[in-house]
N, CA, C and O atoms as a printed pandas DataFrame, in Angstrom:
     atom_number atom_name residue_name chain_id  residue_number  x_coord  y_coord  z_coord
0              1         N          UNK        A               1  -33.693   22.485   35.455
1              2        CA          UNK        A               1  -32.911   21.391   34.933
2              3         C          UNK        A               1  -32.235   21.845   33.650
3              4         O          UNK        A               1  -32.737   22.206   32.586
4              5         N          UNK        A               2  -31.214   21.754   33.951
5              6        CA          UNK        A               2  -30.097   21.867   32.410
6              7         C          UNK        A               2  -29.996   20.898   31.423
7              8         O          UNK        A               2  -29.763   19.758   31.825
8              9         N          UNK        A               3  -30.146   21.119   29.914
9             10        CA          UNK        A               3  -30.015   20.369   29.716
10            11         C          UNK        A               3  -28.666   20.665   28.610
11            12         O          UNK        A               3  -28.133   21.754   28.397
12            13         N          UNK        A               4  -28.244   19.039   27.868
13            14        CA          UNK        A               4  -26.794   19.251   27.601
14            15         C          UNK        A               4  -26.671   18.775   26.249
15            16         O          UNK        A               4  -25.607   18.317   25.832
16            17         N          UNK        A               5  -27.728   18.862   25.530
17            18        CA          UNK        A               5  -27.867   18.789   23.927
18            19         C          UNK        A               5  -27.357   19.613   23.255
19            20         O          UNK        A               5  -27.590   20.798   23.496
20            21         N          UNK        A               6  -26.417   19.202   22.101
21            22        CA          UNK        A               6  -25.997   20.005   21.328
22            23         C          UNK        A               6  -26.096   20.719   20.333
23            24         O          UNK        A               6  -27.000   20.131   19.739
24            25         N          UNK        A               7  -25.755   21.790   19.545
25            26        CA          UNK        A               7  -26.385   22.628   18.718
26            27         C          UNK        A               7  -26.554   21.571   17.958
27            28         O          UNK        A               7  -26.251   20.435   18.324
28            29         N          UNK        A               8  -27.116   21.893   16.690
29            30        CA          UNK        A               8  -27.313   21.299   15.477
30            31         C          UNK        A               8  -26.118   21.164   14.678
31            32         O          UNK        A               8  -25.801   20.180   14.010
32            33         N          UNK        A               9  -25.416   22.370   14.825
33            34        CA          UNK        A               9  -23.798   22.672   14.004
34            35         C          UNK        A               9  -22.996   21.768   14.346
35            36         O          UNK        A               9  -22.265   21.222   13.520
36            37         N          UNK        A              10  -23.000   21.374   15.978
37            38        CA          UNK        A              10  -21.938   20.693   16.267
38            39         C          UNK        A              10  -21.896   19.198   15.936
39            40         O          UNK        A              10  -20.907   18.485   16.106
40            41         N          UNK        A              11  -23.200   18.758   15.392
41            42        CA          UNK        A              11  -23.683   17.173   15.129
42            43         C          UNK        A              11  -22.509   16.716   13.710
43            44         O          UNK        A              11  -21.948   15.621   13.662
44            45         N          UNK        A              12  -22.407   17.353   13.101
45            46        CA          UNK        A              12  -21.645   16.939   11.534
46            47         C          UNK        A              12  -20.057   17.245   12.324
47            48         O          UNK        A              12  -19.196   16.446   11.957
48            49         N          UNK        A              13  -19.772   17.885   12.948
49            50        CA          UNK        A              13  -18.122   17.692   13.701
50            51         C          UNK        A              13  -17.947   16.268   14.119
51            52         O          UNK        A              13  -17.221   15.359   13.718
52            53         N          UNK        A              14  -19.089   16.399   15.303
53            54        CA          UNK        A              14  -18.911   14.847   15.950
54            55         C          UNK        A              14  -18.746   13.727   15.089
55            56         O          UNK        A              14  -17.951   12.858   15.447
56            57         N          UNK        A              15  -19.536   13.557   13.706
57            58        CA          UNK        A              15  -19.428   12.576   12.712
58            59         C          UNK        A              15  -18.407   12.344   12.235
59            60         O          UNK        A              15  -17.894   11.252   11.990
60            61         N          UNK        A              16  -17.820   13.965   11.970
61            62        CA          UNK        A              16  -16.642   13.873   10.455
62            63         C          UNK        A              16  -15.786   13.516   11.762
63            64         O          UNK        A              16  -15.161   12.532   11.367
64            65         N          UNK        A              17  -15.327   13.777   13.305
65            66        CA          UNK        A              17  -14.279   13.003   13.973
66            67         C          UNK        A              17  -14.316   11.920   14.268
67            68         O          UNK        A              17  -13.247   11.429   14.630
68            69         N          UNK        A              18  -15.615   10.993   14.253
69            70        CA          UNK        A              18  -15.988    9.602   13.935
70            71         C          UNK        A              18  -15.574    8.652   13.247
71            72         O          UNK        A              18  -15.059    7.544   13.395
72            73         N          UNK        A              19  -16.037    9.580   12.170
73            74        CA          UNK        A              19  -15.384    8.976   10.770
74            75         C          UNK        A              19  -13.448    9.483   10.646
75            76         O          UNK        A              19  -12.604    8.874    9.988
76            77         N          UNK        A              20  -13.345   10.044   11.027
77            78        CA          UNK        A              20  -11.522   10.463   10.804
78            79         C          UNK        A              20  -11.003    9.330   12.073
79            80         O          UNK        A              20  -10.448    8.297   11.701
80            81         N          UNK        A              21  -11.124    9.474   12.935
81            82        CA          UNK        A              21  -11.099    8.432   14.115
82            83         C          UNK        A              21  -11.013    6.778   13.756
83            84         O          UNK        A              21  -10.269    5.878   14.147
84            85         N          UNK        A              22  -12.004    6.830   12.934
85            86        CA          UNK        A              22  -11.742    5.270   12.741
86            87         C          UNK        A              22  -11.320    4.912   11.313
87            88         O          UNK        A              22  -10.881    3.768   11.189
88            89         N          UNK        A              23  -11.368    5.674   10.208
89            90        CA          UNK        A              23  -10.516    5.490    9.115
90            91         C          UNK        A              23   -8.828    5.201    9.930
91            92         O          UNK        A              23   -8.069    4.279    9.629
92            93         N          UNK        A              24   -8.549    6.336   11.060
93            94        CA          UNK        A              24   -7.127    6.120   11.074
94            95         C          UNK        A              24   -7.046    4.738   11.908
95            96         O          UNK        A              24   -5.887    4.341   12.029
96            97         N          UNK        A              25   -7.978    3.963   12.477
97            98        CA          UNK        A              25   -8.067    2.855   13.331
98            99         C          UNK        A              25   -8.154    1.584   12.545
99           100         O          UNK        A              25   -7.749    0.511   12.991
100          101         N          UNK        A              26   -8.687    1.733   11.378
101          102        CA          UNK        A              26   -8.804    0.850   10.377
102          103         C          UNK        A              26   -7.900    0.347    9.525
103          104         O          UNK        A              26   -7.650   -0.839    9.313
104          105         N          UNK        A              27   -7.208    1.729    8.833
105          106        CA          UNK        A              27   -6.473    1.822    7.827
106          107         C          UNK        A              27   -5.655    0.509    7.596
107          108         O          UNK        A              27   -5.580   -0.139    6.552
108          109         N          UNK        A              28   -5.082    0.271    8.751
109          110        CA          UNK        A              28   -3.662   -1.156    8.551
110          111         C          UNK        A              28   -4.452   -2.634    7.967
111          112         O          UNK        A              28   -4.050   -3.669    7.436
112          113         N          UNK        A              29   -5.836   -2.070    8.402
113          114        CA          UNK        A              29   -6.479   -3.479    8.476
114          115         C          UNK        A              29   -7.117   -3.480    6.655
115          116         O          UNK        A              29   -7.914   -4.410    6.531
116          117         N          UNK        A              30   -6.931   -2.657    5.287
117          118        CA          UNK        A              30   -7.720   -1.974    4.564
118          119         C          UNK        A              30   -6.300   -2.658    3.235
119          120         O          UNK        A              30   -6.378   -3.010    2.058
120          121         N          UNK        A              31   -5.382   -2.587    4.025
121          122        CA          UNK        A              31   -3.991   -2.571    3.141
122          123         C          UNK        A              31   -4.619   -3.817    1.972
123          124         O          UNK        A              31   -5.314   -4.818    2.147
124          125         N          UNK        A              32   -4.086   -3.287    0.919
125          126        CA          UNK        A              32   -4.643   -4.430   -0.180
126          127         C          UNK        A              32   -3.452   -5.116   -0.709
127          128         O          UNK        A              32   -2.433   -4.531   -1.077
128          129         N          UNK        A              33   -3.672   -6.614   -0.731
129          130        CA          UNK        A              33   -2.606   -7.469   -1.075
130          131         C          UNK        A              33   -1.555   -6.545   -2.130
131          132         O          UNK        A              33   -0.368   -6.389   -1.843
132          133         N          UNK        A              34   -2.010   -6.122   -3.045
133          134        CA          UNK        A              34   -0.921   -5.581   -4.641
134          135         C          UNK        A              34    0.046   -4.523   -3.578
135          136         O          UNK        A              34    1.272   -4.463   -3.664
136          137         N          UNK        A              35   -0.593   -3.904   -2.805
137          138        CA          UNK        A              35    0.440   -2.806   -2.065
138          139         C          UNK        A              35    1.224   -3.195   -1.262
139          140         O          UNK        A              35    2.192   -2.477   -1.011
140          141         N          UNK        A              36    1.048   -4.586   -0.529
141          142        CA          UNK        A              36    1.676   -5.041    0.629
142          143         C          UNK        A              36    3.102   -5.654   -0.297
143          144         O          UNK        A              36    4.307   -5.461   -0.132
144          145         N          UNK        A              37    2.201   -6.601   -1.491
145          146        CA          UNK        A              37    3.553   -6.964   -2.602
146          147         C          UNK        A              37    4.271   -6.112   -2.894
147          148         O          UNK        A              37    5.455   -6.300   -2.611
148          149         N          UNK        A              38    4.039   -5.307   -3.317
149          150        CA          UNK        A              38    4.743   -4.475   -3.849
150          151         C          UNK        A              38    6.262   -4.142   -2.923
151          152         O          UNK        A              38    7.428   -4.268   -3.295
152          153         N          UNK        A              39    5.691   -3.667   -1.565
153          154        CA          UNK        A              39    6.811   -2.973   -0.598
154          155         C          UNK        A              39    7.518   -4.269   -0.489
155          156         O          UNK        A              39    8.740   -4.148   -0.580
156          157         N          UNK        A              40    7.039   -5.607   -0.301
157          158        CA          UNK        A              40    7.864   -7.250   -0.191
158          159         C          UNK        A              40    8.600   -6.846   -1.661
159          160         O          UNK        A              40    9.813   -6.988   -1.500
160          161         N          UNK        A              41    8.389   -6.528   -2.626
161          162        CA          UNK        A              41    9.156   -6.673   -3.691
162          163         C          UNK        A              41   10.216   -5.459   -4.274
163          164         O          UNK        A              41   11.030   -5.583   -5.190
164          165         N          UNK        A              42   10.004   -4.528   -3.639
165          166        CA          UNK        A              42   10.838   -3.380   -3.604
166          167         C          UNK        A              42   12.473   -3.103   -2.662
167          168         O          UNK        A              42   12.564   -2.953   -1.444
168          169         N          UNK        A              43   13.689   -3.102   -3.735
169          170        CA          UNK        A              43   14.478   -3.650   -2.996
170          171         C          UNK        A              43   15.761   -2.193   -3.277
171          172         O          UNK        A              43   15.792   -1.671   -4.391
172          173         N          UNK        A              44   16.728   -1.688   -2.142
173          174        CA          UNK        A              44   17.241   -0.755   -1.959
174          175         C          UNK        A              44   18.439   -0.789   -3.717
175          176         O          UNK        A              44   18.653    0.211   -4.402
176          177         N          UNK        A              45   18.780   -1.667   -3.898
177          178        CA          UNK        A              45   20.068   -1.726   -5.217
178          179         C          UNK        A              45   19.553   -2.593   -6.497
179          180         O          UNK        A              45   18.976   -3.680   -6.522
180          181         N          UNK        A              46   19.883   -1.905   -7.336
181          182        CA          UNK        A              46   19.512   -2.453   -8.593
182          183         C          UNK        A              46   19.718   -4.041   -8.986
183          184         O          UNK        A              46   19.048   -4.740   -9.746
184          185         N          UNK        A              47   20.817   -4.346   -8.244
185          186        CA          UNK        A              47   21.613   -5.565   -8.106
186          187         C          UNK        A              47   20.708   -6.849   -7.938
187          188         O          UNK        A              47   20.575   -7.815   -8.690
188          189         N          UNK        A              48   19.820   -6.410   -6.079
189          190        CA          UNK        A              48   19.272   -7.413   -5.053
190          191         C          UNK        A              48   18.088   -7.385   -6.356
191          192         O          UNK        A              48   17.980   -8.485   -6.899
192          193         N          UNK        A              49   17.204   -6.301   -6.921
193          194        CA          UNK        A              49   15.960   -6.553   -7.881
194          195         C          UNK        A              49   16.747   -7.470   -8.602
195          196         O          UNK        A              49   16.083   -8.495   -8.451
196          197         N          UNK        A              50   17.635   -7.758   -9.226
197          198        CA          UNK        A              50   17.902   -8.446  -10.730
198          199         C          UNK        A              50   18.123   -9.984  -10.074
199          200         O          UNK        A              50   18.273  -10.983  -10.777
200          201         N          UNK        A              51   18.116   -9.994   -8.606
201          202        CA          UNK        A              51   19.121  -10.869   -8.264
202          203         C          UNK        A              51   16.662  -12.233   -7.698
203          204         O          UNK        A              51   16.209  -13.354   -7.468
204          205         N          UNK        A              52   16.323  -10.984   -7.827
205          206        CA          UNK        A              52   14.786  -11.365   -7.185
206          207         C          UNK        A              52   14.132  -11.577   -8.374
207          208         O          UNK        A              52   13.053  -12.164   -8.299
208          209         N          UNK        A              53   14.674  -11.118   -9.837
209          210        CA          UNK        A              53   13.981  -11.419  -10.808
210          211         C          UNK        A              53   14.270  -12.503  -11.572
211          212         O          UNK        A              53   13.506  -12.906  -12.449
212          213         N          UNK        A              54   15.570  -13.132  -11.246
213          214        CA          UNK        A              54   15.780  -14.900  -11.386
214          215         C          UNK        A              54   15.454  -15.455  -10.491
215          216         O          UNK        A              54   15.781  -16.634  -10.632
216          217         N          UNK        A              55   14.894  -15.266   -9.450
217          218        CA          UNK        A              55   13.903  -16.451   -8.839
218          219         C          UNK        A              55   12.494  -16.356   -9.407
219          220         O          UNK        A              55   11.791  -17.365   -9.356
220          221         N          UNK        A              56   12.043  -15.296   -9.914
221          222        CA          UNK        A              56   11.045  -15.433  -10.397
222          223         C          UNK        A              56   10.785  -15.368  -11.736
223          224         O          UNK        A              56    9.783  -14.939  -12.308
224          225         N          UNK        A              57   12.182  -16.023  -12.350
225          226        CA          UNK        A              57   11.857  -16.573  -14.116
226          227         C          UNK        A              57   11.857  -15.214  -14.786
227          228         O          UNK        A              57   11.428  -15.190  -15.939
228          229         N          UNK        A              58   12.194  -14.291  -14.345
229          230        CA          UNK        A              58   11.736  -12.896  -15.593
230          231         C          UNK        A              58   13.432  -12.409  -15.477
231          232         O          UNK        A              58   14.371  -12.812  -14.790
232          233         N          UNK        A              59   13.265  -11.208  -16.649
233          234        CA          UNK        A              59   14.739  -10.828  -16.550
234          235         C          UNK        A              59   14.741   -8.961  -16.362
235          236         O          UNK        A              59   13.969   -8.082  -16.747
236          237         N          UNK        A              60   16.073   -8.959  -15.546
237          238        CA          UNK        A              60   16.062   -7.549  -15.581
238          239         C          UNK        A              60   15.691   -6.721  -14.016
239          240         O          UNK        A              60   15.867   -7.266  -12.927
240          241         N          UNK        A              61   15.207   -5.458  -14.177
241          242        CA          UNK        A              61   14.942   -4.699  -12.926
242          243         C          UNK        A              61   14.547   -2.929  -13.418
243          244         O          UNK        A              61   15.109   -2.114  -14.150
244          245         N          UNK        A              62   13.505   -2.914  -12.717
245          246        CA          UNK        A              62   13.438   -1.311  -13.019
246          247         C          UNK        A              62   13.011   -0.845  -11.650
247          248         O          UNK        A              62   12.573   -1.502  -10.706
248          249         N          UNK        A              63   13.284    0.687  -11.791
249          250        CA          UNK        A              63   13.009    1.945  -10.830
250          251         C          UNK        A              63   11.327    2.144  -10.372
251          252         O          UNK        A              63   10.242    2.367  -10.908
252          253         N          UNK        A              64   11.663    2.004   -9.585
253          254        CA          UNK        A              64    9.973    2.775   -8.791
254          255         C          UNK        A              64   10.494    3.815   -7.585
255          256         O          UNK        A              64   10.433    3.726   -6.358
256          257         N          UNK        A              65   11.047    4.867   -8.501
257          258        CA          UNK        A              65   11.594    6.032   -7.243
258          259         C          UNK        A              65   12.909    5.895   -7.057
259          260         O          UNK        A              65   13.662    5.580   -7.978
260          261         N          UNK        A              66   13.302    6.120   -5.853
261          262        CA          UNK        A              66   14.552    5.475   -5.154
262          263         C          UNK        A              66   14.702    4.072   -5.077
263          264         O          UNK        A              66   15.797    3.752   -4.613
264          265         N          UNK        A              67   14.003    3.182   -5.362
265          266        CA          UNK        A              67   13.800    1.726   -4.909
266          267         C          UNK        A              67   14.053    1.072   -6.296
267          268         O          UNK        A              67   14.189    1.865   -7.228
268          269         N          UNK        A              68   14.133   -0.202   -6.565
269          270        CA          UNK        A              68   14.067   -1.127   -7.193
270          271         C          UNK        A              68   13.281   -2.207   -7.657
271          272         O          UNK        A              68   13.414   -2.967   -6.698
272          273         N          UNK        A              69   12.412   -2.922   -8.615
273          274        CA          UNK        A              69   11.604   -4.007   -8.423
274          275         C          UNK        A              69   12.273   -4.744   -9.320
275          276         O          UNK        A              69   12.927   -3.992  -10.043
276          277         N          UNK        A              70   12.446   -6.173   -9.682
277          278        CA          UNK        A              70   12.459   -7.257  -10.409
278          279         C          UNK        A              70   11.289   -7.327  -11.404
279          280         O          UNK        A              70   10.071   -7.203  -11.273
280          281         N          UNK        A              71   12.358   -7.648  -12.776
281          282        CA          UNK        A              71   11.870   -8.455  -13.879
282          283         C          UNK        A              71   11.721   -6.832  -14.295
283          284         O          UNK        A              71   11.758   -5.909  -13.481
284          285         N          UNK        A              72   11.549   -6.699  -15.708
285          286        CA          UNK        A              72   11.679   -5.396  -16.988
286          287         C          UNK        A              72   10.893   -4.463  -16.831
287          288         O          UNK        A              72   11.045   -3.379  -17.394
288          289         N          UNK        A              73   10.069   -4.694  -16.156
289          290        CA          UNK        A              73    8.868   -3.822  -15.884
290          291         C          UNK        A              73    7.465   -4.121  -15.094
291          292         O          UNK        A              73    7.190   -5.282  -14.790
292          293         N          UNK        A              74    6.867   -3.384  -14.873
293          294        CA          UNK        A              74    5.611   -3.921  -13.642
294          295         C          UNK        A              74    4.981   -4.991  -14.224
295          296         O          UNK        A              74    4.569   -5.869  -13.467
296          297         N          UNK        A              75    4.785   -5.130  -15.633
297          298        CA          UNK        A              75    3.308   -6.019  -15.776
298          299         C          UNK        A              75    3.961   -7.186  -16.266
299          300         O          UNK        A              75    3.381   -8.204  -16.644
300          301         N          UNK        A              76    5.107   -7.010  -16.247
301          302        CA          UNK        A              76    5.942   -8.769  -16.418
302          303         C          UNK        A              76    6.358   -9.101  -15.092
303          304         O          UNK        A              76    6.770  -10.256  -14.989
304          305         N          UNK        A              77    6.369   -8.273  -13.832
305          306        CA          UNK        A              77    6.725   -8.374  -12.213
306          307         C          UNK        A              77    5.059   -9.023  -11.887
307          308         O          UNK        A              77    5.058  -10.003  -11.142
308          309         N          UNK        A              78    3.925   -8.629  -12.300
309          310        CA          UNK        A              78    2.681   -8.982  -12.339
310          311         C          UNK        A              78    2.687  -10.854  -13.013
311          312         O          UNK        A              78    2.268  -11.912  -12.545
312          313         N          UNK        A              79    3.204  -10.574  -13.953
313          314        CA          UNK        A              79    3.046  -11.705  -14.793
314          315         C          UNK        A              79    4.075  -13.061  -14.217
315          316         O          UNK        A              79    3.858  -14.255  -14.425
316          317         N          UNK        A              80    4.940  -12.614  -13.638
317          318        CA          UNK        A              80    5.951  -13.680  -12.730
318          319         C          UNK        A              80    5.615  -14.223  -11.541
319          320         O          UNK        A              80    5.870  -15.310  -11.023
320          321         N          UNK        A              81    4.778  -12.939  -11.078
321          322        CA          UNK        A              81    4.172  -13.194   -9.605
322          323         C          UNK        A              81    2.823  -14.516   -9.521
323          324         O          UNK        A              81    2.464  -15.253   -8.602
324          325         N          UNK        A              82    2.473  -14.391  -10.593
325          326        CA          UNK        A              82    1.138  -14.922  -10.959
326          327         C          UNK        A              82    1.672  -16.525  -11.362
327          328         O          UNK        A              82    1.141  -17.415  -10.698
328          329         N          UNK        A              83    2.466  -16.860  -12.180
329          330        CA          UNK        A              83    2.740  -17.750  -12.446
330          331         C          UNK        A              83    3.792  -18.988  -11.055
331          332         O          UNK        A              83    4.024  -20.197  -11.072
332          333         N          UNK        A              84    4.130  -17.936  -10.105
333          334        CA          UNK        A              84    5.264  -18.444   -8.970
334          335         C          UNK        A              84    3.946  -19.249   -7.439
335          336         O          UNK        A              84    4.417  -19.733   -6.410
């Protein structure tokens, strides 16, 4: 009779593809509100941010990269969000 147990070596593979397997199965479900805002608040022209930071009472627009956010800076975009 054969049997079909595996080395010892191969036991920590099977895990770490376990674990890689379902981190990538999870991930969407992990997204945390501040990051999801963020991409909702990130806008292609300097214009559409300034135009998102009078609906939300603050003034202005700054850069995050290529992109745009409303109101002068993050922690007054924080501080608008909170109050809306």
């Amino acid at each position: 009779m054969t049997q079909h147990d595996s080395s010892p070596l191969q036991q920590p593979y099977r895990w770490a593809l376990l674990v890689a397997l379902s981190a990538v199965a999870f991930a969407p479900l992990l997204t945390t509100a501040p990051a999801a805002a963020h991409m909702k608040g990130m806008f292609k022209t300097k214009q559409e941010a300034e135009q998102r930071a009078v609906e939300l009472k603050c003034k202005g627009a700054f850069a995050m990269g290529s992109l745009w956010m409303p109101c002068a800076n993050e922690q007054a975009l924080h501080k608008a969000l909170q109050n809306n």
